[in-house]
Biopython code that builds the backbone (N, CA, C, O; Angstrom):
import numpy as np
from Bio.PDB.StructureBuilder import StructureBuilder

atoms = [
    (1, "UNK", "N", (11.593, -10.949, -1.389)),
    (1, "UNK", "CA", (11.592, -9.537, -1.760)),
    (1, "UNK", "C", (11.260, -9.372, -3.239)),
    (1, "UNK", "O", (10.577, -8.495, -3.768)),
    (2, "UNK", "N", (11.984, -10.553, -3.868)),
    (2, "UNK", "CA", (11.424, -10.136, -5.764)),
    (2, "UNK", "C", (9.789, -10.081, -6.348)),
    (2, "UNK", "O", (9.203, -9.578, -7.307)),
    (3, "UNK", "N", (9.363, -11.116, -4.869)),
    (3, "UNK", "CA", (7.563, -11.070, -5.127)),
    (3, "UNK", "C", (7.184, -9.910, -4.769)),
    (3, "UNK", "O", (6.247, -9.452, -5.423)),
    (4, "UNK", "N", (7.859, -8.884, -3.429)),
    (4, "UNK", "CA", (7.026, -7.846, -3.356)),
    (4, "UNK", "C", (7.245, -6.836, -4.211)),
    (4, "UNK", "O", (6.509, -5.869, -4.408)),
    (5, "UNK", "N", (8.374, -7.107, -4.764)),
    (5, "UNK", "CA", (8.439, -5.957, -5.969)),
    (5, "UNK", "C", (8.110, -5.958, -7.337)),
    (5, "UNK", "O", (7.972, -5.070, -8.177)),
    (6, "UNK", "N", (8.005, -7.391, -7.346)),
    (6, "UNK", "CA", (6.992, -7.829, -8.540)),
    (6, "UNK", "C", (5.451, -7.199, -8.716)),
    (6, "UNK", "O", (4.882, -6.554, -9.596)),
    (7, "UNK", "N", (5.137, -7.650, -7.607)),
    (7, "UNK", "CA", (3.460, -6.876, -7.326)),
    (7, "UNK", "C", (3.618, -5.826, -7.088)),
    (7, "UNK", "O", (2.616, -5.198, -7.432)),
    (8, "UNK", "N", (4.344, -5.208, -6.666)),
    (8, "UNK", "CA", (4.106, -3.468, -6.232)),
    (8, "UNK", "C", (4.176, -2.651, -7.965)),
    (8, "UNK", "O", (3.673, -1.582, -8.313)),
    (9, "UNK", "N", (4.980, -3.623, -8.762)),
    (9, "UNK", "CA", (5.134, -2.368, -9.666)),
    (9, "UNK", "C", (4.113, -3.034, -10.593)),
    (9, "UNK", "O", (4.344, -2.923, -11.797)),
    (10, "UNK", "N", (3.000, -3.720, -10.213)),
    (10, "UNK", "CA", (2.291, -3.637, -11.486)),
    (10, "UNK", "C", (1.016, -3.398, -11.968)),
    (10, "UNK", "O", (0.469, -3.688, -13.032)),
    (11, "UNK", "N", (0.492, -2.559, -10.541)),
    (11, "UNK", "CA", (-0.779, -1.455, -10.912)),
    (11, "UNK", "C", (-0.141, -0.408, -10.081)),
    (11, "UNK", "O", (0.788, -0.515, -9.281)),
    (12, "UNK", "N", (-0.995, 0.870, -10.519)),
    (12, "UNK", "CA", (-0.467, 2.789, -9.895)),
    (12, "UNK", "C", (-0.429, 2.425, -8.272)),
    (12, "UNK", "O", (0.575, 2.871, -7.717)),
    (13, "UNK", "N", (-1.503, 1.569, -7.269)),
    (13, "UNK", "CA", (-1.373, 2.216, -6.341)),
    (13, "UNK", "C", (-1.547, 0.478, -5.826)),
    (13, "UNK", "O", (-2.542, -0.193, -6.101)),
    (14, "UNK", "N", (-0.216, -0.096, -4.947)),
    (14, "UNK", "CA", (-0.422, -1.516, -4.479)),
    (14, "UNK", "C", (-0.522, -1.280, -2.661)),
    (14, "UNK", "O", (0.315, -0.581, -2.089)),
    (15, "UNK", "N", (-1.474, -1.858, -2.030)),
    (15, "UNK", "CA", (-1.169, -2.204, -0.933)),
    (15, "UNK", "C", (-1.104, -3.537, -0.398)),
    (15, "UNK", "O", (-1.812, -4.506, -0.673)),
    (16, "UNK", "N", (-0.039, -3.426, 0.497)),
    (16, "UNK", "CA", (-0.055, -5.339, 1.370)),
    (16, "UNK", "C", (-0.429, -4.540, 2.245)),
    (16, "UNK", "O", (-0.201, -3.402, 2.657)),
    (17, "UNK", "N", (-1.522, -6.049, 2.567)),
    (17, "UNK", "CA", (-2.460, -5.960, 3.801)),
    (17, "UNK", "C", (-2.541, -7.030, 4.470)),
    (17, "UNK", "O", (-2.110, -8.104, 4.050)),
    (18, "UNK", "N", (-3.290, -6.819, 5.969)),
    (18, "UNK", "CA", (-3.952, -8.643, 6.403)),
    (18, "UNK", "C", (-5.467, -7.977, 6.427)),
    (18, "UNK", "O", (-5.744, -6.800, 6.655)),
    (19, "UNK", "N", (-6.256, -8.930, 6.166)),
    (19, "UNK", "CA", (-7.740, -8.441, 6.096)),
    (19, "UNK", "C", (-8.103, -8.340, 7.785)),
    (19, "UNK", "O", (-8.934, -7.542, 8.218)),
    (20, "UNK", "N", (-7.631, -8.921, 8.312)),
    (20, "UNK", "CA", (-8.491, -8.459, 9.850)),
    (20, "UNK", "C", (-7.553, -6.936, 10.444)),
    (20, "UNK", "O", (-8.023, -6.409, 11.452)),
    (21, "UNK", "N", (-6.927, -6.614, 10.136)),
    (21, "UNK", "CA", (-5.884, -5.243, 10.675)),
    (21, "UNK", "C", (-7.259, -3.966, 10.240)),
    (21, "UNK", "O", (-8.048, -3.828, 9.305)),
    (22, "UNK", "N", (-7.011, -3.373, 11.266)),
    (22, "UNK", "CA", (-8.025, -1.923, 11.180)),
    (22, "UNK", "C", (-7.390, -1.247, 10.908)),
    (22, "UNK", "O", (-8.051, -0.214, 11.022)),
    (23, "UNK", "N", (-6.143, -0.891, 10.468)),
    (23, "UNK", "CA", (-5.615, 0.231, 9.675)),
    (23, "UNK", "C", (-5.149, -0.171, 8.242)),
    (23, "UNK", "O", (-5.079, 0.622, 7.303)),
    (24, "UNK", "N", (-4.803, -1.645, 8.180)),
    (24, "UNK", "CA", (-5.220, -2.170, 6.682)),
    (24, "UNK", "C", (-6.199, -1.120, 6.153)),
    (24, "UNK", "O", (-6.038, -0.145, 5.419)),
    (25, "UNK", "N", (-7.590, -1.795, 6.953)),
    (25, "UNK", "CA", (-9.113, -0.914, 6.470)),
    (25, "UNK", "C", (-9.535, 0.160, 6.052)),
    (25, "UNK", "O", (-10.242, 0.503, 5.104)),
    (26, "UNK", "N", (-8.578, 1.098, 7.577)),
    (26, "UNK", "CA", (-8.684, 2.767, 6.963)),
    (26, "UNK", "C", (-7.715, 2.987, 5.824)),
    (26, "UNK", "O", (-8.074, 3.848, 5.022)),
    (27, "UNK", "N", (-6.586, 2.404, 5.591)),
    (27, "UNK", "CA", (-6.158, 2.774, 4.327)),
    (27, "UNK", "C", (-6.478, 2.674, 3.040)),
    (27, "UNK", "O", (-6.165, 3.557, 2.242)),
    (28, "UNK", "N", (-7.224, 1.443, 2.645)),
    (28, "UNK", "CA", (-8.239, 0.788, 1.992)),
    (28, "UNK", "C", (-9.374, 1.763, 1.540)),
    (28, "UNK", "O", (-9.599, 2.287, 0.449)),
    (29, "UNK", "N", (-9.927, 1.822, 2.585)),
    (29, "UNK", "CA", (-11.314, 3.115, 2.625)),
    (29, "UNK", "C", (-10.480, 4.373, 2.278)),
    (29, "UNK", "O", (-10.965, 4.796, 1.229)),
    (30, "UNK", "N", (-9.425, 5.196, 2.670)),
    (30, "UNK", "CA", (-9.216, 6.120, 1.798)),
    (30, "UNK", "C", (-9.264, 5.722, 0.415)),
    (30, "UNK", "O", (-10.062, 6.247, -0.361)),
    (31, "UNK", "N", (-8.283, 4.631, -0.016)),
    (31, "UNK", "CA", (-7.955, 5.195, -1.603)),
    (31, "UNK", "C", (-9.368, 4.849, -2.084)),
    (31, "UNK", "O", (-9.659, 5.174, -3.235)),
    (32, "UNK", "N", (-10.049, 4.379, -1.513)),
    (32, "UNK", "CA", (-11.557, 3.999, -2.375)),
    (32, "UNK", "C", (-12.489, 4.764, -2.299)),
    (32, "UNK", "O", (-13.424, 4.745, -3.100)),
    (33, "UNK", "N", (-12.392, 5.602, -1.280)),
    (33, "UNK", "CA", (-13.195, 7.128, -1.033)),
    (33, "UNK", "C", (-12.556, 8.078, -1.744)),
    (33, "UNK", "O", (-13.023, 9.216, -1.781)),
    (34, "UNK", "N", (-11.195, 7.695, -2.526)),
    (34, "UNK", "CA", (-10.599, 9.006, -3.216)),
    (34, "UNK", "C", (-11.080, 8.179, -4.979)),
    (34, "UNK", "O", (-10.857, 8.977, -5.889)),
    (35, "UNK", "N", (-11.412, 7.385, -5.268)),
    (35, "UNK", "CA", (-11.929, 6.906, -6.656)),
    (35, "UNK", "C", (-10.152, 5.875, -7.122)),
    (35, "UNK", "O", (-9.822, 5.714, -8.297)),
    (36, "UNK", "N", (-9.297, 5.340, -5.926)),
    (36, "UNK", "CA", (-8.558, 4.963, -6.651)),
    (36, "UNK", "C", (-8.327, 3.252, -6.575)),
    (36, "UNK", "O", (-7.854, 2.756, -5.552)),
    (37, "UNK", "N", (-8.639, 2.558, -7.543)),
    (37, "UNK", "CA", (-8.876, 1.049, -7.800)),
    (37, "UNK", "C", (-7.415, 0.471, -7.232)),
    (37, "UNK", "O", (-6.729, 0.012, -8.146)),
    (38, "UNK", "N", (-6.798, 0.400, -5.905)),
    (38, "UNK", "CA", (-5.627, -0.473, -5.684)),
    (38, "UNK", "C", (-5.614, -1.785, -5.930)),
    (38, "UNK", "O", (-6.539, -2.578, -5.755)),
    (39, "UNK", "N", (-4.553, -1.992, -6.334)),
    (39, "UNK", "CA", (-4.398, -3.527, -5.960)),
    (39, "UNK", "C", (-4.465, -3.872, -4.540)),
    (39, "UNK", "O", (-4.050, -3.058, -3.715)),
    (40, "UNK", "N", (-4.965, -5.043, -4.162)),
    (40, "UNK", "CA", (-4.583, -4.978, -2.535)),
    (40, "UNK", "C", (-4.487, -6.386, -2.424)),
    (40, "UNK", "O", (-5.329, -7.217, -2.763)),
    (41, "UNK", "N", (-3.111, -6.614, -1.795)),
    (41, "UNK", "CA", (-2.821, -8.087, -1.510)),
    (41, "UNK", "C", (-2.726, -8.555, -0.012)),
    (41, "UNK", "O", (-1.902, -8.334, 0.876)),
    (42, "UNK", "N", (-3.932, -9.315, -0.078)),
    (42, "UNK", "CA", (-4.235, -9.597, 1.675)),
    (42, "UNK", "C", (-3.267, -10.653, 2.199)),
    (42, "UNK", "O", (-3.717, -11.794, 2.306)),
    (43, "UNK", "N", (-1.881, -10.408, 2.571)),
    (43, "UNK", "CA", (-0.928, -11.616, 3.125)),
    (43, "UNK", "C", (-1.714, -12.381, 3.985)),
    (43, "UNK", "O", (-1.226, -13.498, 3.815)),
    (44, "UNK", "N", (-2.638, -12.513, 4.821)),
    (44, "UNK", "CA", (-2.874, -13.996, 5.332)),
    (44, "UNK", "C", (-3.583, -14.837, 4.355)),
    (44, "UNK", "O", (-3.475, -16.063, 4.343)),
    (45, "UNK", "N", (-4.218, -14.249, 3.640)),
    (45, "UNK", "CA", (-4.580, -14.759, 2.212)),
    (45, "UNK", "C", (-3.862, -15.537, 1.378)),
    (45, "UNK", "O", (-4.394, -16.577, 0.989)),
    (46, "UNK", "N", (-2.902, -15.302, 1.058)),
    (46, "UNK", "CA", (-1.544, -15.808, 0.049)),
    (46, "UNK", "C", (-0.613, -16.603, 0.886)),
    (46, "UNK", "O", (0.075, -16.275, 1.852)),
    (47, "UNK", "N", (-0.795, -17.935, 0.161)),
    (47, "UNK", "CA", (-0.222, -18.895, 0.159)),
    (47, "UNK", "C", (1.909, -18.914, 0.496)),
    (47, "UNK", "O", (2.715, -19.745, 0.914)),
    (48, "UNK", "N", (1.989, -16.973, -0.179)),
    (48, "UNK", "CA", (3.072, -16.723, 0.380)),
    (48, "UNK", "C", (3.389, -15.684, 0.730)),
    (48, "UNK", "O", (4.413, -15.074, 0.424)),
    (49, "UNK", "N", (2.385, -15.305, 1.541)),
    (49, "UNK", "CA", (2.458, -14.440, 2.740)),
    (49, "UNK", "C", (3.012, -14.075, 3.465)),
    (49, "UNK", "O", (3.658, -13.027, 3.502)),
    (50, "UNK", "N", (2.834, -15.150, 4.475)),
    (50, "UNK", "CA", (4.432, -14.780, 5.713)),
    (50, "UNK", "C", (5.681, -14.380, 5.043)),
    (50, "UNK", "O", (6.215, -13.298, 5.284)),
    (51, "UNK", "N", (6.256, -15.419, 4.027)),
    (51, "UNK", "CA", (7.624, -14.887, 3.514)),
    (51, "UNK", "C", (7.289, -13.147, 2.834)),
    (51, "UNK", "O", (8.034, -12.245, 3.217)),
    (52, "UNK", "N", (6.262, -12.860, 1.944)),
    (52, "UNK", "CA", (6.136, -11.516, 1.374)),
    (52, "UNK", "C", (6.140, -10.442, 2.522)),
    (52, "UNK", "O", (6.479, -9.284, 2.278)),
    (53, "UNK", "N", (5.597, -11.010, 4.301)),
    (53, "UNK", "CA", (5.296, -10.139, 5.247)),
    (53, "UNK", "C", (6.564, -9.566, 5.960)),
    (53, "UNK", "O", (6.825, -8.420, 6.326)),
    (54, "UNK", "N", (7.441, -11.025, 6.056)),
    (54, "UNK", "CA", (8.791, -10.560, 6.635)),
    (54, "UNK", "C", (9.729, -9.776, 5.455)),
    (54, "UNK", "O", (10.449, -8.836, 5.791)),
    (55, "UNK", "N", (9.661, -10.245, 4.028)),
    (55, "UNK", "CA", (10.019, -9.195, 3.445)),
    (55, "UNK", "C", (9.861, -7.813, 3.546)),
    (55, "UNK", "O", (10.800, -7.036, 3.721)),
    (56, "UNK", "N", (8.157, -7.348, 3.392)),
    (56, "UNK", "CA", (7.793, -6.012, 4.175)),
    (56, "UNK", "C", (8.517, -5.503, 5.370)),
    (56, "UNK", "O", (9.119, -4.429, 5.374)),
    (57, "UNK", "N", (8.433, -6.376, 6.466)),
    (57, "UNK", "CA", (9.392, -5.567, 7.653)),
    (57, "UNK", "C", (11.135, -5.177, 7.350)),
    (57, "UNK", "O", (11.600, -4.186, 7.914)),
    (58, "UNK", "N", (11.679, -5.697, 6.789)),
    (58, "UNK", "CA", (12.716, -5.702, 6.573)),
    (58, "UNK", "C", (12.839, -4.005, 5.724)),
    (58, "UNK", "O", (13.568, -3.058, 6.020)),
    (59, "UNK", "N", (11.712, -4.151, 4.497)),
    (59, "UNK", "CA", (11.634, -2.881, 4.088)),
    (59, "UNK", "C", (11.408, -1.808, 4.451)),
    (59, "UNK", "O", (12.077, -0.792, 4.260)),
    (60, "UNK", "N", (10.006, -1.990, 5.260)),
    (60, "UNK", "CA", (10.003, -0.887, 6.306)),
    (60, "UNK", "C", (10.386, -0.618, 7.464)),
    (60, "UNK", "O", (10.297, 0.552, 7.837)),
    (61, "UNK", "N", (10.983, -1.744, 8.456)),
    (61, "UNK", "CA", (11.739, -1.462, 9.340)),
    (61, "UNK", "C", (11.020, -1.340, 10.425)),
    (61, "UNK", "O", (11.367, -0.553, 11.306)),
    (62, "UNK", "N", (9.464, -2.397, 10.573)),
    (62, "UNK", "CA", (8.755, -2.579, 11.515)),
    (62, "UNK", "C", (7.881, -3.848, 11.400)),
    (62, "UNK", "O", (7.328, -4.204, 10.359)),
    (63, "UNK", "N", (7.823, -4.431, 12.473)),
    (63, "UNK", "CA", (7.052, -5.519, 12.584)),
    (63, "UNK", "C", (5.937, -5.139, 13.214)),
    (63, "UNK", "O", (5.964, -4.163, 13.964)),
    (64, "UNK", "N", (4.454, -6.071, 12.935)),
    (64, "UNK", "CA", (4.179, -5.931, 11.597)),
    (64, "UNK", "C", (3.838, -5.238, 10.875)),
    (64, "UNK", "O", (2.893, -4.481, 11.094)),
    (65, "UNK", "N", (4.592, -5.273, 9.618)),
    (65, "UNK", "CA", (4.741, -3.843, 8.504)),
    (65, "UNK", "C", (3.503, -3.321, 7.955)),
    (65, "UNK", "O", (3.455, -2.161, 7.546)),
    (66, "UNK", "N", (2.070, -4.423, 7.902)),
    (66, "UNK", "CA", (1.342, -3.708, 6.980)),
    (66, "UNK", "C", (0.423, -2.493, 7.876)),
    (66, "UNK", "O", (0.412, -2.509, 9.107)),
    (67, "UNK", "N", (-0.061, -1.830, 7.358)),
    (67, "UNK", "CA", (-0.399, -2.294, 5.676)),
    (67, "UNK", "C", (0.941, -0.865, 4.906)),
    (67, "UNK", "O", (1.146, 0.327, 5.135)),
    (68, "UNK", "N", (1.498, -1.843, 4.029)),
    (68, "UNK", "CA", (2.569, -1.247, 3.555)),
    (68, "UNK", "C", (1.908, -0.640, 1.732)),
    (68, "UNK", "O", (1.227, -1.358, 0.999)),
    (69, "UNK", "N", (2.241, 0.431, 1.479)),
    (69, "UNK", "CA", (1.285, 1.334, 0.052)),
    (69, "UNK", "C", (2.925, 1.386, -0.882)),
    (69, "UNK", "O", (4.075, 1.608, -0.503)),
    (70, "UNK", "N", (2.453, 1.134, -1.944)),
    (70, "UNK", "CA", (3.544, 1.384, -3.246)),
    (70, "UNK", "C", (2.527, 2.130, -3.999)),
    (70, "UNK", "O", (1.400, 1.749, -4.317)),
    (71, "UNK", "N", (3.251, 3.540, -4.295)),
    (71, "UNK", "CA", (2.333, 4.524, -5.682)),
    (71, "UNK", "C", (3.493, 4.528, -6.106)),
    (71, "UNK", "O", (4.582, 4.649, -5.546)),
    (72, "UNK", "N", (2.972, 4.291, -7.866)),
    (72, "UNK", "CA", (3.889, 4.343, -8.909)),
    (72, "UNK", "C", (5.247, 2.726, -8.697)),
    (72, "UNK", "O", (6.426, 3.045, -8.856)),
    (73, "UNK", "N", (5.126, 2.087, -8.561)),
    (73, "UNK", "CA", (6.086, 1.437, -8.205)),
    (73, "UNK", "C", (7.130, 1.401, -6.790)),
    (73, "UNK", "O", (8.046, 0.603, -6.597)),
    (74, "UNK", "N", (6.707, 2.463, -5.931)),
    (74, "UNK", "CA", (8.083, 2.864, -5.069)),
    (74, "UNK", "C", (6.864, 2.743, -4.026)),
    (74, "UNK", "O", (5.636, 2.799, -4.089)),
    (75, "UNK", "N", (7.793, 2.558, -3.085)),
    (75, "UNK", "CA", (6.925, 2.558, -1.666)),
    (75, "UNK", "C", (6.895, 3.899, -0.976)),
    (75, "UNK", "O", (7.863, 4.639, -0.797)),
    (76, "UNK", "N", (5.793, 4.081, -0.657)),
    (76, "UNK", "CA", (5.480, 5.168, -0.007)),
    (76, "UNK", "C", (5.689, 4.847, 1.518)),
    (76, "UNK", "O", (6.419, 5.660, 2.085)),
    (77, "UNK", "N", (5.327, 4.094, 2.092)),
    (77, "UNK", "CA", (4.758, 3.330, 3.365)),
    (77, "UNK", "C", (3.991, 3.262, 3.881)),
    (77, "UNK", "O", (3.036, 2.822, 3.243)),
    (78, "UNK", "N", (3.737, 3.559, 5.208)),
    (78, "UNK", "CA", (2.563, 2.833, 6.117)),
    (78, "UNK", "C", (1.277, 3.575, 6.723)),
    (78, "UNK", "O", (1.164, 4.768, 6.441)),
    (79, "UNK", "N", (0.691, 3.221, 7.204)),
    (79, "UNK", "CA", (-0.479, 4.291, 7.071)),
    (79, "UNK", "C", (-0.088, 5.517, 7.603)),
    (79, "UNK", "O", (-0.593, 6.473, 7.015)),
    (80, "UNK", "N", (0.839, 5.862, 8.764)),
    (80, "UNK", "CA", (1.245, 6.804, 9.483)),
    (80, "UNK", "C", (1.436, 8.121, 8.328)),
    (80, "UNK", "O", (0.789, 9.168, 8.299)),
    (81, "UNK", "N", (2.797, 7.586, 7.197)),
    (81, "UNK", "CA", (3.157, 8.041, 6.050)),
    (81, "UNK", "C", (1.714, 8.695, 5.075)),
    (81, "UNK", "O", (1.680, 9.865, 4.695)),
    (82, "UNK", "N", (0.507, 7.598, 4.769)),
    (82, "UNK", "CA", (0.012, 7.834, 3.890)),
    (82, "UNK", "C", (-1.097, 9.113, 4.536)),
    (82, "UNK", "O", (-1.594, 9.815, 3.655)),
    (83, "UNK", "N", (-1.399, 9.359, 5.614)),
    (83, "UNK", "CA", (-2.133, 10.279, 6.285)),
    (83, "UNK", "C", (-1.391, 10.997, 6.167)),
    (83, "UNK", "O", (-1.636, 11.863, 5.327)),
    (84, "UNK", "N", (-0.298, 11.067, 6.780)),
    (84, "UNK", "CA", (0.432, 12.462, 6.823)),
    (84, "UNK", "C", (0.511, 13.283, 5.407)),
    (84, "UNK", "O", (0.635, 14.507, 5.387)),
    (85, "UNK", "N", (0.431, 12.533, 4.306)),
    (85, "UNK", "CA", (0.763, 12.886, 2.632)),
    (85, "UNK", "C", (-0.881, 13.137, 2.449)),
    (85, "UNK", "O", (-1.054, 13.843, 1.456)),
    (86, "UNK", "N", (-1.806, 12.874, 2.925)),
    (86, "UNK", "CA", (-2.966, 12.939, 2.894)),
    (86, "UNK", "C", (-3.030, 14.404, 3.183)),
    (86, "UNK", "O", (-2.939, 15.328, 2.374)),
    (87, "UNK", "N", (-3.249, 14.470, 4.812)),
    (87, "UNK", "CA", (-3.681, 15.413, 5.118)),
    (87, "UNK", "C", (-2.886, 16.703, 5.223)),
    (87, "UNK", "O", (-3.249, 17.753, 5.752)),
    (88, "UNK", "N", (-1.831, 16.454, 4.673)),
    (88, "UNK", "CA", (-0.881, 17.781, 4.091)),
    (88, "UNK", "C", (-1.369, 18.101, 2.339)),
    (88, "UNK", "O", (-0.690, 18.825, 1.611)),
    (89, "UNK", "N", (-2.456, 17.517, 1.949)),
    (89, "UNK", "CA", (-2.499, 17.841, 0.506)),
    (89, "UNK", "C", (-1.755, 17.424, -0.423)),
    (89, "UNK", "O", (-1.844, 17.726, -1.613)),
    (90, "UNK", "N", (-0.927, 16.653, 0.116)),
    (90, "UNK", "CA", (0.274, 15.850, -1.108)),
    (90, "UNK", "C", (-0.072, 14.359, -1.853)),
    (90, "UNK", "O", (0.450, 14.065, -2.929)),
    (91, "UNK", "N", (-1.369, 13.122, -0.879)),
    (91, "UNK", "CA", (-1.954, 12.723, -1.643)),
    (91, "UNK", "C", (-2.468, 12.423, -2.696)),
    (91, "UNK", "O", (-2.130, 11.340, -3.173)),
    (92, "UNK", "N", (-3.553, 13.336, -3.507)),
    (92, "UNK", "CA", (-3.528, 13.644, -4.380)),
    (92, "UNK", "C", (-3.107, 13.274, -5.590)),
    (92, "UNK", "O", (-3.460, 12.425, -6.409)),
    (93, "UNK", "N", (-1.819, 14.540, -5.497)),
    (93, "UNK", "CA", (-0.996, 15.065, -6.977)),
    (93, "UNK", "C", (-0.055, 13.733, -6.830)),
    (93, "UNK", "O", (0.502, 13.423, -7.883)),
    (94, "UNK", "N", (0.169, 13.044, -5.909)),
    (94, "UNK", "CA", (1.283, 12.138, -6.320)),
    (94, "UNK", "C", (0.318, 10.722, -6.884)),
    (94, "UNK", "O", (0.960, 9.944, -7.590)),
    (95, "UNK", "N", (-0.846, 10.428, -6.675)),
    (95, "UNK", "CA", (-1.579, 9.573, -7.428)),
    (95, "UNK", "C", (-2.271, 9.607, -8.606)),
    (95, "UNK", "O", (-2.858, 8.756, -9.273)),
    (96, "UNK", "N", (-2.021, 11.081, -8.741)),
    (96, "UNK", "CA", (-2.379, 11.330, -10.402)),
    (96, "UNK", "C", (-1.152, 11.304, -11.113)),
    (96, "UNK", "O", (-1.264, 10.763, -12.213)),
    (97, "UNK", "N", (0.331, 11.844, -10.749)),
    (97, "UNK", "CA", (1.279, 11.491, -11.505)),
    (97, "UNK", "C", (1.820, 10.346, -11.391)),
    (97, "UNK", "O", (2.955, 10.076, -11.785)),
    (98, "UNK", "N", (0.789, 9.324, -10.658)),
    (98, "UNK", "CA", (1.060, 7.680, -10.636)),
    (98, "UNK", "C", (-0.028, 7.061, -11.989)),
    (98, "UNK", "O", (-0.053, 6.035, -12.669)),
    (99, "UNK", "N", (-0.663, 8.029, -11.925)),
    (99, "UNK", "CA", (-2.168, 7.498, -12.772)),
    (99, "UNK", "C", (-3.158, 6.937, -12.194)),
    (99, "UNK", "O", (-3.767, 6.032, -12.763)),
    (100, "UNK", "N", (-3.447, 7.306, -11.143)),
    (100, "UNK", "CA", (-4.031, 6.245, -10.124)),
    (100, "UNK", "C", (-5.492, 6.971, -10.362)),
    (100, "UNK", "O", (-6.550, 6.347, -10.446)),
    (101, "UNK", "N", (-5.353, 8.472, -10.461)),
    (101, "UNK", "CA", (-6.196, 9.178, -10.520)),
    (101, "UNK", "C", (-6.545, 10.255, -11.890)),
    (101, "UNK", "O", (-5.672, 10.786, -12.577)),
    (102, "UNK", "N", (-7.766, 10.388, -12.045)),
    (102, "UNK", "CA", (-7.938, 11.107, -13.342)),
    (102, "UNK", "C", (-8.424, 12.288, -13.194)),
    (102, "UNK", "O", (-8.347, 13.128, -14.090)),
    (103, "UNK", "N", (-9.061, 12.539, -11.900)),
    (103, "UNK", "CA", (-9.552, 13.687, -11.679)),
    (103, "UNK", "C", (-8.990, 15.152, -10.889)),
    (103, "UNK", "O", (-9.720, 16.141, -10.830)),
]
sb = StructureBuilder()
sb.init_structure("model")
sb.init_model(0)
sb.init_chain("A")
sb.init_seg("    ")
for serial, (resi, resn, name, xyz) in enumerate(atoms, 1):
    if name == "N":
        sb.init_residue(resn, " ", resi, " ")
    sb.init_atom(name, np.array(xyz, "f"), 0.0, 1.0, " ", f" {name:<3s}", serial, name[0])
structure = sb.get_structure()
């Protein structure tokens, strides 16, 4: 858990991901269609992965958790979460008062 909170708080907008997951992707493709540079840490990628992945479930309270989003340091969650904040217009304003966004 101290690695995922290590990485989450140390760019505006972090996601854990696995690169083959298709909603990894669409979450991905939003923040990059909205101009915002995430970090994105692909757990099958990382050497400590699995342990960072079961950390994720534990946090979010689903297996498997990704792709799990931290703006500003705090977790937002999972794509379900980040659409819904999307397409209610709340997106946005909470990634510019992350800094994620300038415009």
């Amino acid at each position: 858990m101290e690695k995922v909170m290590k990485l989450a708080s140390q760019r505006a907008v972090v996601v854990f991901s696995l690169s083959s997951c298709c909603m990894c992707h669409t979450v991905k493709s939003l923040f990059n269609d909205l101009g915002v540079d995430a970090a994105v840490h692909e757990l099958d990628e990382d050497p400590r992965g699995r342990e960072m992945e079961k950390a994720l479930a534990k946090l979010v309270g689903r297996s498997p958790p990704v792709p799990v989003v931290f703006i500003g340091g705090k977790l937002v969650g999972c794509t379900d979460r980040i659409m819904s904040l999307h397409l209610g217009g709340k997106l946005v304003p909470l990634l510019r008062d992350a800094g994620a966004l300038w415009v």
